[in-house]
N, CA, C and O of each residue as an XYZ file, in Angstrom:
772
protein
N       0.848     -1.181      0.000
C       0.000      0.000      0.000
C       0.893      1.244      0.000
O       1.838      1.437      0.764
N       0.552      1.882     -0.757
C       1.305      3.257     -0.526
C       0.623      4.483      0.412
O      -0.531      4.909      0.389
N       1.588      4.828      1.116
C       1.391      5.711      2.357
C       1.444      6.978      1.981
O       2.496      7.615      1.911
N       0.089      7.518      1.663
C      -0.153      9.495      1.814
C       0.015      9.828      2.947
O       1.082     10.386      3.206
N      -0.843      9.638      3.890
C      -1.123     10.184      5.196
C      -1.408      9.100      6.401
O      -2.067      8.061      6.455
N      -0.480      9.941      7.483
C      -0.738      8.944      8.726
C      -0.865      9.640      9.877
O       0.148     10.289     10.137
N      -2.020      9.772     10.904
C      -2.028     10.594     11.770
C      -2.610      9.733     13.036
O      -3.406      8.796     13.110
N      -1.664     10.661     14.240
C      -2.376      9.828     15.752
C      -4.044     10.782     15.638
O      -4.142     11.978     15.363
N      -4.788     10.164     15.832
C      -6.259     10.769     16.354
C      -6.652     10.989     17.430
O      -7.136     12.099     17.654
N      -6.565      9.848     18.626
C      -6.469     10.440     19.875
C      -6.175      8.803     21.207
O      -5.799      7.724     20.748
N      -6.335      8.917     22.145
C      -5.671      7.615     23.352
C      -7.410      7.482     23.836
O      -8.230      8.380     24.026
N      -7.524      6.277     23.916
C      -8.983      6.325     24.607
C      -8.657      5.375     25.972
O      -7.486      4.999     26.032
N      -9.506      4.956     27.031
C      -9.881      4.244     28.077
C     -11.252      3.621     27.669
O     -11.139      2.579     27.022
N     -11.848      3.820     27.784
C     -13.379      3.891     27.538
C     -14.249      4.325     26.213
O     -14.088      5.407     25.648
N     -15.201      3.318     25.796
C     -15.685      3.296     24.358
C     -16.349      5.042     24.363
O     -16.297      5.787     23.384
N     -16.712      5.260     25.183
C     -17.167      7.393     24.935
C     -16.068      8.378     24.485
O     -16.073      9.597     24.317
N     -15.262      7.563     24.368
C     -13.788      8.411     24.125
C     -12.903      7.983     22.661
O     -12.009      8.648     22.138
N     -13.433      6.731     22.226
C     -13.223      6.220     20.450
C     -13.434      6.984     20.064
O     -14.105      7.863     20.605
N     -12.689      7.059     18.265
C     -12.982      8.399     17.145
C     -14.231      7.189     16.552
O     -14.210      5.961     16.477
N     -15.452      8.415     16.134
C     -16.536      7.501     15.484
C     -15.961      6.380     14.452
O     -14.969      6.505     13.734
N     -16.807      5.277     14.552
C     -16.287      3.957     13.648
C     -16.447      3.810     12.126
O     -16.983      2.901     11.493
N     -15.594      5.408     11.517
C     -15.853      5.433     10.415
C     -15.091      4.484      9.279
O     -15.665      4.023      8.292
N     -14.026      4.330      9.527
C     -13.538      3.293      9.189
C     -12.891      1.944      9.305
O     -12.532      1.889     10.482
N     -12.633      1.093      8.849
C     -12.352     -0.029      9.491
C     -11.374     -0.361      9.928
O     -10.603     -0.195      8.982
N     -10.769     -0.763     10.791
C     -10.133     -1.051     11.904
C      -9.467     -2.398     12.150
O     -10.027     -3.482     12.317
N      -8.028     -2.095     12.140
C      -7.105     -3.291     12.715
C      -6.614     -2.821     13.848
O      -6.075     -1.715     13.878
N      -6.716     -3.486     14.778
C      -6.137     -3.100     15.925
C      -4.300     -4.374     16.022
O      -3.954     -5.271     15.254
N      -3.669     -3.881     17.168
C      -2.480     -4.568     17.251
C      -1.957     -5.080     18.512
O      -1.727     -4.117     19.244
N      -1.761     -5.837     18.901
C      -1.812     -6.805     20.268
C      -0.434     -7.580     20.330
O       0.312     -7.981     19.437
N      -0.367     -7.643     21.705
C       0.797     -8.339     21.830
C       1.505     -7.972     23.396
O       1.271     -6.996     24.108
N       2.366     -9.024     23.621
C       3.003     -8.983     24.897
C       4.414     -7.992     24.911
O       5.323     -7.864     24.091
N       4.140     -7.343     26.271
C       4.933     -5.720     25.956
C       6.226     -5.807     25.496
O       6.801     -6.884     25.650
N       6.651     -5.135     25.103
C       7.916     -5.086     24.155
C       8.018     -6.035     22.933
O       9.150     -6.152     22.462
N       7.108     -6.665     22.401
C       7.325     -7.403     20.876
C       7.284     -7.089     19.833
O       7.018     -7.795     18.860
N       7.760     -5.026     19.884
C       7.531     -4.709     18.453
C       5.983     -3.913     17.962
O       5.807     -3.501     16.815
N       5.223     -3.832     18.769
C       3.869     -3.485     18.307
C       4.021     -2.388     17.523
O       3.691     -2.419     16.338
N       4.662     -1.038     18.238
C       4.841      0.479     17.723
C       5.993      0.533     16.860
O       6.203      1.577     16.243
N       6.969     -0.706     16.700
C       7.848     -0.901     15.106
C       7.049     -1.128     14.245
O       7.032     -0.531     13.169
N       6.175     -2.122     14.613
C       5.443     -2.687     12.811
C       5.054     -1.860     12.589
O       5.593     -1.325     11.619
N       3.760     -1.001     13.291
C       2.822     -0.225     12.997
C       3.647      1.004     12.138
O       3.453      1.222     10.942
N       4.766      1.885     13.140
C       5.681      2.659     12.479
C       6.514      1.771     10.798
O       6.828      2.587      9.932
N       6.664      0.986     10.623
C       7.022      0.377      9.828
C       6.356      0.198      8.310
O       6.879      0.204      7.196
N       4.762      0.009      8.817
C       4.037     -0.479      7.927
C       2.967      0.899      7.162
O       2.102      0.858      6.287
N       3.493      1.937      7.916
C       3.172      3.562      7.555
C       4.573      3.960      7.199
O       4.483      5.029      6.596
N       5.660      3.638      7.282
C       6.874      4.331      6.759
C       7.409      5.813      7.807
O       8.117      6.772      7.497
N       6.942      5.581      8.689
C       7.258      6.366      9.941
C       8.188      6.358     10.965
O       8.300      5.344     11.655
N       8.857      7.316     11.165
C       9.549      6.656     11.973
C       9.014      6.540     13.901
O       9.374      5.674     14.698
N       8.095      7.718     14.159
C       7.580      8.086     14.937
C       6.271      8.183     15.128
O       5.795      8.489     16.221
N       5.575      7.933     14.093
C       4.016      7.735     14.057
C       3.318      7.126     15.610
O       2.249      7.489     16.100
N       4.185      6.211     16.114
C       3.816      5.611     17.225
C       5.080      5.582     18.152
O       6.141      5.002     17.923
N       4.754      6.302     19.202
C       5.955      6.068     20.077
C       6.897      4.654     20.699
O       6.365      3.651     21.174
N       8.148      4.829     20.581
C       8.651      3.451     20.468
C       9.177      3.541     22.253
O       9.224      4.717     22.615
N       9.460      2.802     23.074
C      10.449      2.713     24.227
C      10.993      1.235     24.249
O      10.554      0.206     23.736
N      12.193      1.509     25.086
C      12.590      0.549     25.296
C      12.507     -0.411     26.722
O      12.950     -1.527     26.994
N      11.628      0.709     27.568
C      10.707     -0.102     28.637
C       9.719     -0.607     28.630
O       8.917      0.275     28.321
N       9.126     -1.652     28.799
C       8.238     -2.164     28.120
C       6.548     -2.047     29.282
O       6.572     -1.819     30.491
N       5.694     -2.203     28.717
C       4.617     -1.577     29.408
C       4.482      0.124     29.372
O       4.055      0.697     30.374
N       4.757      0.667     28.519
C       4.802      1.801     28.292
C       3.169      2.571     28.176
O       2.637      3.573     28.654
N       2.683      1.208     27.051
C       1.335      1.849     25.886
C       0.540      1.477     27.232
O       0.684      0.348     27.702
N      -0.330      2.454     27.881
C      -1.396      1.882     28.536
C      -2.667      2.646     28.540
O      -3.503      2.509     29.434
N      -2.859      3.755     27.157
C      -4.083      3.321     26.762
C      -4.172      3.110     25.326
O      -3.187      3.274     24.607
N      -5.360      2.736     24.850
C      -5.885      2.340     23.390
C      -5.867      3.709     22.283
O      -6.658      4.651     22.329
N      -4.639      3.514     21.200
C      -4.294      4.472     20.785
C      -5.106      4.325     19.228
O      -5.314      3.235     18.696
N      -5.438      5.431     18.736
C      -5.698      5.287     17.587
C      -5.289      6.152     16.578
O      -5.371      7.362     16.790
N      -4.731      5.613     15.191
C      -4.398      6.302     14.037
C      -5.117      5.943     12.904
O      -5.663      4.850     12.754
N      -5.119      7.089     11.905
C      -5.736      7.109     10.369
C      -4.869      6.871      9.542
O      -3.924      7.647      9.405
N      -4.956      6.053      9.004
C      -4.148      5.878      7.655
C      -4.984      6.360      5.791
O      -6.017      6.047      5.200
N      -3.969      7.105      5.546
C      -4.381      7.221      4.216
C      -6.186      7.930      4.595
O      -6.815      8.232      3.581
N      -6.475      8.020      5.138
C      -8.384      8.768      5.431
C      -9.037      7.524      5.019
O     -10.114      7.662      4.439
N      -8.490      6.045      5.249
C      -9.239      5.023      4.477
C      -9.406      3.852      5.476
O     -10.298      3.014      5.345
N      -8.294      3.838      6.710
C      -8.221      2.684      7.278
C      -7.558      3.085      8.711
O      -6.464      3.647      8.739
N      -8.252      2.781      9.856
C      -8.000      2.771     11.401
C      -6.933      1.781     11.591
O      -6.842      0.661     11.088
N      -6.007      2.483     12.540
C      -4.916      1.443     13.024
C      -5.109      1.821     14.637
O      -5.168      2.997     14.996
N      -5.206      0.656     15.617
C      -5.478      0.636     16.953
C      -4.227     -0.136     17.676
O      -4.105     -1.359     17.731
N      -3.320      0.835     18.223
C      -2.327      0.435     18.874
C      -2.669     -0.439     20.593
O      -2.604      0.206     21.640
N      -2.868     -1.301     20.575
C      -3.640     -1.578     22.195
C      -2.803     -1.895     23.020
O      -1.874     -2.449     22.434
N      -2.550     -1.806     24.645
C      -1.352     -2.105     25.378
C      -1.351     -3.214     25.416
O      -2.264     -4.031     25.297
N       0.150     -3.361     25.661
C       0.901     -4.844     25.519
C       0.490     -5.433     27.076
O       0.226     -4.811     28.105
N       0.540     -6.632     26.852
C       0.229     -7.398     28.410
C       1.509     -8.288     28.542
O       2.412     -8.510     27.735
N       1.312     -8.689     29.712
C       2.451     -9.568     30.275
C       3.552     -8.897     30.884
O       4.625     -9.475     31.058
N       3.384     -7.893     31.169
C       4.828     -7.068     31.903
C       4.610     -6.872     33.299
O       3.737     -6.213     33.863
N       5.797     -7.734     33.887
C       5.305     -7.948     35.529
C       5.625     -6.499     36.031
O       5.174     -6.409     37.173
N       6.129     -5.508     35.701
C       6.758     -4.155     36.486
C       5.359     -3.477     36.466
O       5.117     -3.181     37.637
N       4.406     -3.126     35.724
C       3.508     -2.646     35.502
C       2.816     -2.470     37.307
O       2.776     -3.355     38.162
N       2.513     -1.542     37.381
C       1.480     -1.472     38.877
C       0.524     -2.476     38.493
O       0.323     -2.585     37.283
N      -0.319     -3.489     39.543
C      -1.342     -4.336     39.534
C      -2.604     -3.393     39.438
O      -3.375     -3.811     38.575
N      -3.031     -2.290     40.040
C      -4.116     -1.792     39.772
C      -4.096     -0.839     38.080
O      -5.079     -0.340     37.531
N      -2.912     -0.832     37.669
C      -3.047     -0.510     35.866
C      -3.478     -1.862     35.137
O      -4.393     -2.010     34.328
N      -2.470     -2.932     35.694
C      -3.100     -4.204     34.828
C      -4.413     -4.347     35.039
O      -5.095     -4.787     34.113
N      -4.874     -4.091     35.980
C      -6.318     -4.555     36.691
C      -7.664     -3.806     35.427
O      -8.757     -4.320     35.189
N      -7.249     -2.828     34.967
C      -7.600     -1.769     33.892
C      -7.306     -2.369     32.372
O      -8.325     -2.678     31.756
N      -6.233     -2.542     31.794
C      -5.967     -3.351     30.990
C      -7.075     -4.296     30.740
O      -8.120     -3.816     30.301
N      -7.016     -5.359     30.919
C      -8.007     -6.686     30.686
C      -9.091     -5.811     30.510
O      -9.180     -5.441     29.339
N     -10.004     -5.320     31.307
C     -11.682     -4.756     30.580
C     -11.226     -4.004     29.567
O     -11.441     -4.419     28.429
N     -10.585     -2.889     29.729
C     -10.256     -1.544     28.495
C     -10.300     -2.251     27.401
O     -11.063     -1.984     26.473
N      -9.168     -3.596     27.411
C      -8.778     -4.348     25.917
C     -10.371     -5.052     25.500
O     -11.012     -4.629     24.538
N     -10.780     -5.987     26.241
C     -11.817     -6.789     26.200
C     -13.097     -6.095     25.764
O     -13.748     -6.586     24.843
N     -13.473     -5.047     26.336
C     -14.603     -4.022     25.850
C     -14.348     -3.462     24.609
O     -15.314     -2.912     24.081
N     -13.321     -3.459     24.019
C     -12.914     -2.920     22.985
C     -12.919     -3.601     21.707
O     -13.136     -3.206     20.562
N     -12.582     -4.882     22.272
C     -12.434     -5.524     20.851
C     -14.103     -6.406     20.644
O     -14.646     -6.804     19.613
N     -14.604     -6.479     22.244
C     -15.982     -6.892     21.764
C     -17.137     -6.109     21.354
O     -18.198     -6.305     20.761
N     -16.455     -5.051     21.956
C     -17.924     -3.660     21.095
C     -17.645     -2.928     19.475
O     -18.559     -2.672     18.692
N     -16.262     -2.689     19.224
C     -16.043     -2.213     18.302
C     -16.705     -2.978     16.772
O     -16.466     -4.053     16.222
N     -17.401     -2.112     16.527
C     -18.355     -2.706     15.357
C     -17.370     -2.447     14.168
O     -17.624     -3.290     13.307
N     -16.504     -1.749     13.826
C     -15.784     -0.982     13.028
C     -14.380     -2.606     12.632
O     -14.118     -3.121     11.545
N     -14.030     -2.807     13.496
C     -12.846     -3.856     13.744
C     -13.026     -5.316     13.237
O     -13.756     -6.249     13.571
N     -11.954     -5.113     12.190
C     -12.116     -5.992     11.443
C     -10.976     -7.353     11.377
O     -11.162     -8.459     10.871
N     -10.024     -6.939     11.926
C      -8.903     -7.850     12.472
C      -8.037     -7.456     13.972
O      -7.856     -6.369     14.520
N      -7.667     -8.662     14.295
C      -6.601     -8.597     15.613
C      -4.972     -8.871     14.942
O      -4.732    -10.013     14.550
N      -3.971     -7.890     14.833
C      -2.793     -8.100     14.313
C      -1.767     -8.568     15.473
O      -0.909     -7.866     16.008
N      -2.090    -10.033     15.750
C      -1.389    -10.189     17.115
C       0.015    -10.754     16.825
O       0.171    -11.762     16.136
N       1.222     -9.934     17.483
C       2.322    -10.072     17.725
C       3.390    -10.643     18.597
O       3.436    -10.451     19.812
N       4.114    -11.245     18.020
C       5.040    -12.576     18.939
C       6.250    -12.195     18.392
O       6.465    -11.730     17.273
N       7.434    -12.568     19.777
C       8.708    -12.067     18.947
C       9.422    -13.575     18.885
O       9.386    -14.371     19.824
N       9.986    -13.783     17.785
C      10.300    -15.029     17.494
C      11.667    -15.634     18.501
O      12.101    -16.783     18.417
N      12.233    -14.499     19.502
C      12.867    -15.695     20.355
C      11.869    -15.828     22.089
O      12.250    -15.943     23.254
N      11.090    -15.774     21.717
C       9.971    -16.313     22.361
C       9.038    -17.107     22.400
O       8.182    -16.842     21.557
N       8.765    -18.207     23.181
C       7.749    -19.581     22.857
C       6.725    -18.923     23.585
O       6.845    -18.598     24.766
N       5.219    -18.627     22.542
C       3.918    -18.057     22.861
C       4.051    -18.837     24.260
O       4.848    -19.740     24.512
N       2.846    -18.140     25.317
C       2.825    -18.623     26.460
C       1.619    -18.453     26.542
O       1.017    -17.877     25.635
N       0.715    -19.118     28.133
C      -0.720    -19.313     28.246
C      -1.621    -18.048     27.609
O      -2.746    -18.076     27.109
N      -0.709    -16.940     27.817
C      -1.590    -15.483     27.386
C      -1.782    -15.371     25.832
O      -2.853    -14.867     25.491
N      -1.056    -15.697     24.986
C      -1.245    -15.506     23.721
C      -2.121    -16.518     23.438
O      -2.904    -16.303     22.512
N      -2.200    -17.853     24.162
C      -3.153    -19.083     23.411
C      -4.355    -18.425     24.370
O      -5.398    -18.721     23.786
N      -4.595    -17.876     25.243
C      -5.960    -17.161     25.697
C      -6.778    -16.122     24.902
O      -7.999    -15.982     24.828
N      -5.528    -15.263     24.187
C      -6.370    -14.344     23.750
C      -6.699    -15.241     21.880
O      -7.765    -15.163     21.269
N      -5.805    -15.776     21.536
C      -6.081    -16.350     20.263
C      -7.757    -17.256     20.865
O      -8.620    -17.416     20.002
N      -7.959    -17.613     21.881
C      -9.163    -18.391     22.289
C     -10.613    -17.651     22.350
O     -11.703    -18.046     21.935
N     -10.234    -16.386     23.042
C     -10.947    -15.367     22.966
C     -11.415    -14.371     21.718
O     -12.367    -13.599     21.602
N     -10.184    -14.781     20.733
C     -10.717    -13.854     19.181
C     -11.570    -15.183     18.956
O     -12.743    -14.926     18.684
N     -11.278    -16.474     19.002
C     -12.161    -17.323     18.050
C     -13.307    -17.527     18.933
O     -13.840    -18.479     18.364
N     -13.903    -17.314     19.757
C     -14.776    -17.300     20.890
C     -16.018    -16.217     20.243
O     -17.228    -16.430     20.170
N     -15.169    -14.890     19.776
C     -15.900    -13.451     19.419
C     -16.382    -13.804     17.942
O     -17.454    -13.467     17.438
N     -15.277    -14.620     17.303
C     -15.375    -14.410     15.969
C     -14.990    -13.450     15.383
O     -15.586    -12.926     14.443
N     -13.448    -12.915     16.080
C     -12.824    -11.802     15.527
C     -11.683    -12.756     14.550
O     -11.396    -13.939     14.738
N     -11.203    -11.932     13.575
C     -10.359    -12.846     12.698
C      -8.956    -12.227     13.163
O      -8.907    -11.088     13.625
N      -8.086    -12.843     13.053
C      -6.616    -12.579     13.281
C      -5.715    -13.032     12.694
O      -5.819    -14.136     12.158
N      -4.380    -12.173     12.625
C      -3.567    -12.231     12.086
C      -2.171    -12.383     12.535
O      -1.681    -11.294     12.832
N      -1.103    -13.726     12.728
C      -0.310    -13.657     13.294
C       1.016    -13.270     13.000
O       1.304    -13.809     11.932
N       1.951    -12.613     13.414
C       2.936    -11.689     13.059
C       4.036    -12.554     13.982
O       3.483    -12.856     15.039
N       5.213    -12.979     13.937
C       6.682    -12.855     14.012
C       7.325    -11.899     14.361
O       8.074    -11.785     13.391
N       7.675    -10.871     15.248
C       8.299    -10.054     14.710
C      10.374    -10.739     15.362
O      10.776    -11.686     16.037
N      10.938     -9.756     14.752
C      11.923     -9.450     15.309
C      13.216    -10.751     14.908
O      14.167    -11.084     15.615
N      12.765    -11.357     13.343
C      13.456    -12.145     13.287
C      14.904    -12.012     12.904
O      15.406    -13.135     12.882
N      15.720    -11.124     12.610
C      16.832    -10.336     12.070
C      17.766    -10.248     13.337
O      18.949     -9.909     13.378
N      16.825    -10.689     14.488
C      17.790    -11.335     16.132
C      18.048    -12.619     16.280
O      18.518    -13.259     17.221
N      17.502    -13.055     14.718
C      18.290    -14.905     14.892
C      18.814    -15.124     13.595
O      18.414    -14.510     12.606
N      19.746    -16.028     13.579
C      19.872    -17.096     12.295
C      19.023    -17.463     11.641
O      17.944    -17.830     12.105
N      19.335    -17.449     10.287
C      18.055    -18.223      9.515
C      17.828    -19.817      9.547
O      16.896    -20.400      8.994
N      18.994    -20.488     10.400
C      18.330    -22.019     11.245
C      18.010    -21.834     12.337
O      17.677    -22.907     12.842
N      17.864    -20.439     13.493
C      17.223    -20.882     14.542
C      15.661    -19.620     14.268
O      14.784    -19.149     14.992
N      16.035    -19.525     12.866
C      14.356    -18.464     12.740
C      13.346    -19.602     12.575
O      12.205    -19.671     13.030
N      14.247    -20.772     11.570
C      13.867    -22.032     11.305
C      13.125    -22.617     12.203
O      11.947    -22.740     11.868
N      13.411    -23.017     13.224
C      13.356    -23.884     14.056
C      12.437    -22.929     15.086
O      11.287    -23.369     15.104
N      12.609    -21.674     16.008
C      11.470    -20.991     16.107
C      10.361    -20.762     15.773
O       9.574    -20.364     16.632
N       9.838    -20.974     14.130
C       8.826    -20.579     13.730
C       8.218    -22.200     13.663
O       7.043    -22.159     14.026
N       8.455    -23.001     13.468
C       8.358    -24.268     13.879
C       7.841    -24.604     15.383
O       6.866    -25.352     15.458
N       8.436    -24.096     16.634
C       7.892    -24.162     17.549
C       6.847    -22.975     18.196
O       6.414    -23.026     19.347
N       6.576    -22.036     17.341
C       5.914    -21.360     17.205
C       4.817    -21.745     17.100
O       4.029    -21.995     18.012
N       4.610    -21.856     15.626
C       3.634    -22.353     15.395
C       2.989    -24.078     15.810
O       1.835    -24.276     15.431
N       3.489    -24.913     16.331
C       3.236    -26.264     17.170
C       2.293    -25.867     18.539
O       1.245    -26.353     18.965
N       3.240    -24.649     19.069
C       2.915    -24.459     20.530
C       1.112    -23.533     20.182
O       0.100    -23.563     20.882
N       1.362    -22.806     18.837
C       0.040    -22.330     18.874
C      -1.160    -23.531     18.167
O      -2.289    -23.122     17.898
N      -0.909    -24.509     17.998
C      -1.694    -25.527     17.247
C      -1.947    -24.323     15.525
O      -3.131    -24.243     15.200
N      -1.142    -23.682     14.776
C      -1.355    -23.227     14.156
C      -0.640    -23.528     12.732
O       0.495    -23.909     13.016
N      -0.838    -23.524     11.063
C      -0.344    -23.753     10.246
C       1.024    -22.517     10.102
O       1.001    -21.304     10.311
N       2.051    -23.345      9.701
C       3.287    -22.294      9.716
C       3.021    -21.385      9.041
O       2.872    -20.222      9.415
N       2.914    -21.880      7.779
C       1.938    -20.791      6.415
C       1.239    -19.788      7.005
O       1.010    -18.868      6.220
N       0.720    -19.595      8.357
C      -0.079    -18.493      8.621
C       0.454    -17.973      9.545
O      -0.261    -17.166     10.138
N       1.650    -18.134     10.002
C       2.341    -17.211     10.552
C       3.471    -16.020      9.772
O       4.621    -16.262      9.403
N       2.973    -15.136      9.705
C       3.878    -14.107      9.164
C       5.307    -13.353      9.611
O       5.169    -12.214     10.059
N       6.907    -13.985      9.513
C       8.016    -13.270     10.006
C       8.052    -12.128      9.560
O       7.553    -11.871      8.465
N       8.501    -11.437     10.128
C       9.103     -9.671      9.955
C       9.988     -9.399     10.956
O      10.318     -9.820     12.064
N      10.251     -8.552     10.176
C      11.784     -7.640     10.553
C      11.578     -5.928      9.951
O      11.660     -5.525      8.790
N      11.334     -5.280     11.012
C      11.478     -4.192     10.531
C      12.537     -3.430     10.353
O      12.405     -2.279      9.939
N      14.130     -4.133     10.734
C      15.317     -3.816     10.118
C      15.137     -4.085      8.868
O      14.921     -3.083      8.185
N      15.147     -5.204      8.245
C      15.292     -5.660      7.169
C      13.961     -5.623      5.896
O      14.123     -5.880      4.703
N      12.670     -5.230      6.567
C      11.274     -5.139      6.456
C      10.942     -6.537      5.475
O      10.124     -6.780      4.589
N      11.925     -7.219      6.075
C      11.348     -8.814      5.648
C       9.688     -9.005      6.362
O       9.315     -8.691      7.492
N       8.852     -9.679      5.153
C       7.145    -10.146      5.609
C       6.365     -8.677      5.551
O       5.142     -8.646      5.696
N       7.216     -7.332      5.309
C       6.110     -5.970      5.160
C       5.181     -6.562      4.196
O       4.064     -6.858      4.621
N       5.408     -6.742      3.198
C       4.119     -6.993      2.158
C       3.124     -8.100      2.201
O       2.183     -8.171      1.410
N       3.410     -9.149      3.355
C       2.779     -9.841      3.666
C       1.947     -9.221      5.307
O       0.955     -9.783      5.772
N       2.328     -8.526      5.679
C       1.504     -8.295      6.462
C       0.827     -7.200      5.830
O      -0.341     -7.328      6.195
N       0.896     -6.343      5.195
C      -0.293     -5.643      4.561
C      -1.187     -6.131      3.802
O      -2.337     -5.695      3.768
N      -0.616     -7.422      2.869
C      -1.747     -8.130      1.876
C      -2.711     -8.812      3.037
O      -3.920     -8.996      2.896
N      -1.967     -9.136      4.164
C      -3.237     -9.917      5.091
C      -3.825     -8.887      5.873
O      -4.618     -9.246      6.744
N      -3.585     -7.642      5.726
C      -4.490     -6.345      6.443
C      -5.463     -6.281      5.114
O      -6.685     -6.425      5.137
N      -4.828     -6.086      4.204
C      -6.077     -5.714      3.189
C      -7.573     -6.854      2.697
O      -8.682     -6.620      2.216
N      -7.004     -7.841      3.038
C      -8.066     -8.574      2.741
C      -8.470     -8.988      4.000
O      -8.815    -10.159      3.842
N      -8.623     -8.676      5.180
C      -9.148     -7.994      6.114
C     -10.719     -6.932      6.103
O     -11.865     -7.095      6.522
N     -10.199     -6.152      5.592
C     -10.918     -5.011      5.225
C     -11.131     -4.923      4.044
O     -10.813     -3.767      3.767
N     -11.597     -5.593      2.830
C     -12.390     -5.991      2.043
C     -13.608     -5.378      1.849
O     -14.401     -5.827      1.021
């Protein structure tokens, strides 16, 4: 896709605080620090579109951007970060959950895994919970340009085992190298169809 325009719109908590559901909507998920605000910056050609840190638990509310005036991108906070205060996580879980079950607009979950990581109970929960809603999703790799191409091998292999999922539908990327960019946009676009 080629990138005219990319703008933040605004941080919500609560569905009274979403930009109206004018267009359709991928939101982006994942356990904190796996890259969420690279792809997204990545896949707009930005370098800053979405703020990046290197502490993780940073994003903690539901961010939203316009792409092109044609297509919503929903940055959502990362889970799994034990530093986080317990009464922010405690916020998290409904904020995310209300969000992805009310949003009429939302048309995929772009959920993110970093490939020297074996998914854990939280990623096979929420993959349980999109197929529960009947939200469709999309699984992302990121960060493979931190391994060999025999232990990206062999990662994406236990990757995909541990998620009971076809390898074929897991998508690697690298936003050093922007290895899998065009595959993760062809599976955003036919998405939003």
């Amino acid at each position: 896709m080629i990138i005219k325009s990319s703008d933040f719109v605004t941080s919500a908590v609560n569905p009274f605080q979403y930009p109206p559901p004018d267009f359709p909507e991928i939101a982006f998920a994942g356990r904190s620090n796996v890259g969420k605000s690279t792809l997204i910056n990545t896949l707009v050609n930005r370098k800053n579109l979405v703020k990046t840190s290197s502490t993780p638990g940073r994003t903690q509310l539901i961010n939203f951007f316009i792409i092109n005036e044609q297509i919503s991108f929903v940055d959502l906070p990362g889970y799994g970060y034990a530093k986080v205060p317990v009464d922010v996580k405690k916020k998290w879980g409904p904020m995310i959950e209300t969000y992805l079950s009310k949003r009429e607009n939302l048309r995929a979950v772009v959920l993110i895994m970093d490939i020297r990581r074996v998914p854990r109970q939280e990623e096979l929960n929420f993959i349980n919970w999109l197929e529960r809603f009947a939200i469709p999703f999309i699984l992302v790799v990121t960060k493979t340009d931190k391994l060999s191409k025999t232990k990206q091998i062999k990662q994406h292999t236990i990757i995909a085992d541990t998620l009971a999922a076809d390898k074929n539908n897991l998508i690697l990327f690298s936003a050093k190298t922007r290895k899998g960019l065009d595959h993760v946009w062809t599976a955003i676009q036919e998405k939003i169809k």
